[in-house]
Kinemage of the C-alpha trace (Angstrom):
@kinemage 1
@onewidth
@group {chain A} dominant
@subgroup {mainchain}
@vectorlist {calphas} color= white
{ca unk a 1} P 130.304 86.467 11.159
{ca unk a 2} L 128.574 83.723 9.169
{ca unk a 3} L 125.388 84.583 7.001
{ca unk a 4} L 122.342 83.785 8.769
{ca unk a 5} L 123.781 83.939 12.231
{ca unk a 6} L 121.952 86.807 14.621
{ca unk a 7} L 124.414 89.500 15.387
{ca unk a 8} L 125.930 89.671 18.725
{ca unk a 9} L 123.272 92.668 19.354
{ca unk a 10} L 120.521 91.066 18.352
{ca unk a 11} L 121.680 87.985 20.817
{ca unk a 12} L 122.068 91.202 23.544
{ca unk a 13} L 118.279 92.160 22.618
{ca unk a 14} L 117.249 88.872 23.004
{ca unk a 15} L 119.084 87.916 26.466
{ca unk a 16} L 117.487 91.176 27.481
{ca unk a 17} L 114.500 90.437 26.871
{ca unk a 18} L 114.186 86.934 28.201
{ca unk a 19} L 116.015 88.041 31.663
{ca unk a 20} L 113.022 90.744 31.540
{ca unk a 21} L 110.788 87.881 31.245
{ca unk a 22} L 112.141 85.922 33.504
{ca unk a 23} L 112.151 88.208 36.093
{ca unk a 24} L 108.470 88.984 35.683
{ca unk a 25} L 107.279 85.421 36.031
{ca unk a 26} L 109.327 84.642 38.589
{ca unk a 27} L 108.201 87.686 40.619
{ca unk a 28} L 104.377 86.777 39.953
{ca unk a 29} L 105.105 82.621 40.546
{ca unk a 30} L 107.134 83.830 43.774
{ca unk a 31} L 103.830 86.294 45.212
{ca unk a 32} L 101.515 83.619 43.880
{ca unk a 33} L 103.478 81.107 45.937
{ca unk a 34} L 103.592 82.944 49.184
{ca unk a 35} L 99.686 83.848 49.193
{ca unk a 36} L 98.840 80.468 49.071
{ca unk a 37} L 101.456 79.252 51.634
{ca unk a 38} L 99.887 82.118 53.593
{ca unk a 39} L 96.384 81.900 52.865
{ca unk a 40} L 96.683 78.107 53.908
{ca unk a 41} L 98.711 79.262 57.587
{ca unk a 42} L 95.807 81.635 58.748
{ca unk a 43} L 93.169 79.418 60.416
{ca unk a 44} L 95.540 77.351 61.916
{ca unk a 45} L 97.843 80.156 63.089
{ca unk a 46} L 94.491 81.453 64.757
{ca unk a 47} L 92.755 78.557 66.451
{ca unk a 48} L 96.752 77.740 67.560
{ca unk a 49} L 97.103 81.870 68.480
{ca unk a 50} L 93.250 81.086 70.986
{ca unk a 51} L 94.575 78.052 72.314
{ca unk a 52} L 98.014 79.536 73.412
{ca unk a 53} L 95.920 82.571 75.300
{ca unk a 54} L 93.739 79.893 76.862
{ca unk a 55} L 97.127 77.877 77.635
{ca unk a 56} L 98.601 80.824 79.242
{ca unk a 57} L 96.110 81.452 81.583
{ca unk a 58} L 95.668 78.254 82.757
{ca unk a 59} L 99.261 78.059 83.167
{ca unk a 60} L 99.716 81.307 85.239
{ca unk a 61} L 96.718 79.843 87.220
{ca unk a 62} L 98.598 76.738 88.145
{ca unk a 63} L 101.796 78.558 89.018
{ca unk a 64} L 99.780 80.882 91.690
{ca unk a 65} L 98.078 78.156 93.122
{ca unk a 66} L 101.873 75.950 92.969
{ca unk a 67} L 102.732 79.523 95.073
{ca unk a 68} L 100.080 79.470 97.497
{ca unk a 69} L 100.172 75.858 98.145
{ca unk a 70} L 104.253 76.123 98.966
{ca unk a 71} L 103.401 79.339 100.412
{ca unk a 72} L 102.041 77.022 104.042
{ca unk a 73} L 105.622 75.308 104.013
{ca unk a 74} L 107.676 78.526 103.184
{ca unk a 75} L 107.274 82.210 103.514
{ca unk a 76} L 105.010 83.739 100.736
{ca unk a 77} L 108.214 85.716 99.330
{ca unk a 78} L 110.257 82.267 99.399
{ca unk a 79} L 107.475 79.937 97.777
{ca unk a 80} L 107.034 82.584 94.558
{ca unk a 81} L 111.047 82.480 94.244
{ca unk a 82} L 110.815 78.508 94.046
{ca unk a 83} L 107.990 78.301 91.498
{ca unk a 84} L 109.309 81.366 89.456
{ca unk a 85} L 112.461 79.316 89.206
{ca unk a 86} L 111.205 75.942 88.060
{ca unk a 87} L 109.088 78.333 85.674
{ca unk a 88} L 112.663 80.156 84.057
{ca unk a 89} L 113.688 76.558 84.001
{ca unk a 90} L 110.824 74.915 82.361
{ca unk a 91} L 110.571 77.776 79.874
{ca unk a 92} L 114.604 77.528 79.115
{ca unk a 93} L 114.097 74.152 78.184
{ca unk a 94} L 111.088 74.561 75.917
{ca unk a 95} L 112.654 77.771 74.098
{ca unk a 96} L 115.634 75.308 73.290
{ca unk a 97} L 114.138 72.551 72.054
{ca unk a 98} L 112.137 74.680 69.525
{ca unk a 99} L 114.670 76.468 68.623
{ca unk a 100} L 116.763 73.406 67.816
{ca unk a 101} L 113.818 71.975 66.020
{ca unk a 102} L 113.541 75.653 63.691
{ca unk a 103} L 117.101 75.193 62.093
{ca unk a 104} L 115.632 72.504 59.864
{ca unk a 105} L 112.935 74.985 58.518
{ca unk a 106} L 113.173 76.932 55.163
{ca unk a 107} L 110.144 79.177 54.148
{ca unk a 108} L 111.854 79.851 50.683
{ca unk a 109} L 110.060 79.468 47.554
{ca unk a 110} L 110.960 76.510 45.880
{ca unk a 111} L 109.109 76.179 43.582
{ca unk a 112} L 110.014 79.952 42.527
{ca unk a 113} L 113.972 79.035 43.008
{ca unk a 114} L 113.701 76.071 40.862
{ca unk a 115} L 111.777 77.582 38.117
{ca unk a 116} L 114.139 80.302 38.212
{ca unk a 117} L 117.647 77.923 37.818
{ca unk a 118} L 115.485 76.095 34.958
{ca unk a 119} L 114.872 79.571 33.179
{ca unk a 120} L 118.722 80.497 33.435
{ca unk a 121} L 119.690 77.449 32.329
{ca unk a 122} L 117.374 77.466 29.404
{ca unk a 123} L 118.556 81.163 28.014
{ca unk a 124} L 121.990 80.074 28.777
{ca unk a 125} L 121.746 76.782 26.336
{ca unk a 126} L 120.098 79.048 23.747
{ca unk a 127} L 123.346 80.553 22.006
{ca unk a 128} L 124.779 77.369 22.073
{ca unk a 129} L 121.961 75.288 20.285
{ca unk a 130} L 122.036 78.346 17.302
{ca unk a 131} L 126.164 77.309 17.091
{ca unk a 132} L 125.950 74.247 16.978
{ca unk a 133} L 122.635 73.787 14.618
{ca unk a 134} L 124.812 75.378 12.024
């Protein structure tokens, strides 16, 4: 070993202790992140969570009265099988066209992940900048 180069254990202690380091940040930046990405969801996801109840009852309002009206061409048993139908239908549709538009989603912290790779590949150039200074 060369004179004035760190041992290899005091390159261990100091990998150590920047992983440790790392770690910590990226577990505060990652909770920091999802607070605000959650804190910023909640009156939306409310006045959206209101609307759907209000949606839902004047949809099951509309499929009684779709019952009752087709109930003076059919029997009563006959016109709720017809509208229940269209209903499985409708809904089928709508489940897989938002399902098809979810795969594009990612609630992953980025900003966490990228701060992360930058970190690594910081304490990974390190040893090599001490090598080659010299």
């Amino acid at each position: 070993m060369a004179r004035g180069q760190p041992s290899i254990a005091a390159q261990a202690r100091h990998l150590v202790a920047g992983l440790l380091t790392l770690v910590q940040s990226l577990l505060k930046l990652t909770a920091a992140e999802l607070k605000a990405n959650a804190g910023q969801l909640r009156g939306p996801l409310l006045a959206l969570l209101a609307a759907l109840a209000l949606g839902l009852t004047a949809l099951v309002l509309l499929l009684v009265a779709a019952v009752l009206g087709l109930a003076t061409l059919l029997p009563p048993w006959a016109a709720a099988l017809v509208v229940a139908a269209l209903a499985g239908v409708a809904a089928l549709a709508l489940a897989q066209g938002a399902l098809s538009r979810l795969d594009g989603v990612s609630l992953a912290p980025t900003r966490a992940m990228t701060t992360l790779q930058a970190q690594i590949d910081r304490l990974a150039a390190k040893p090599k900048d001490k090598t080659h200074a010299e």
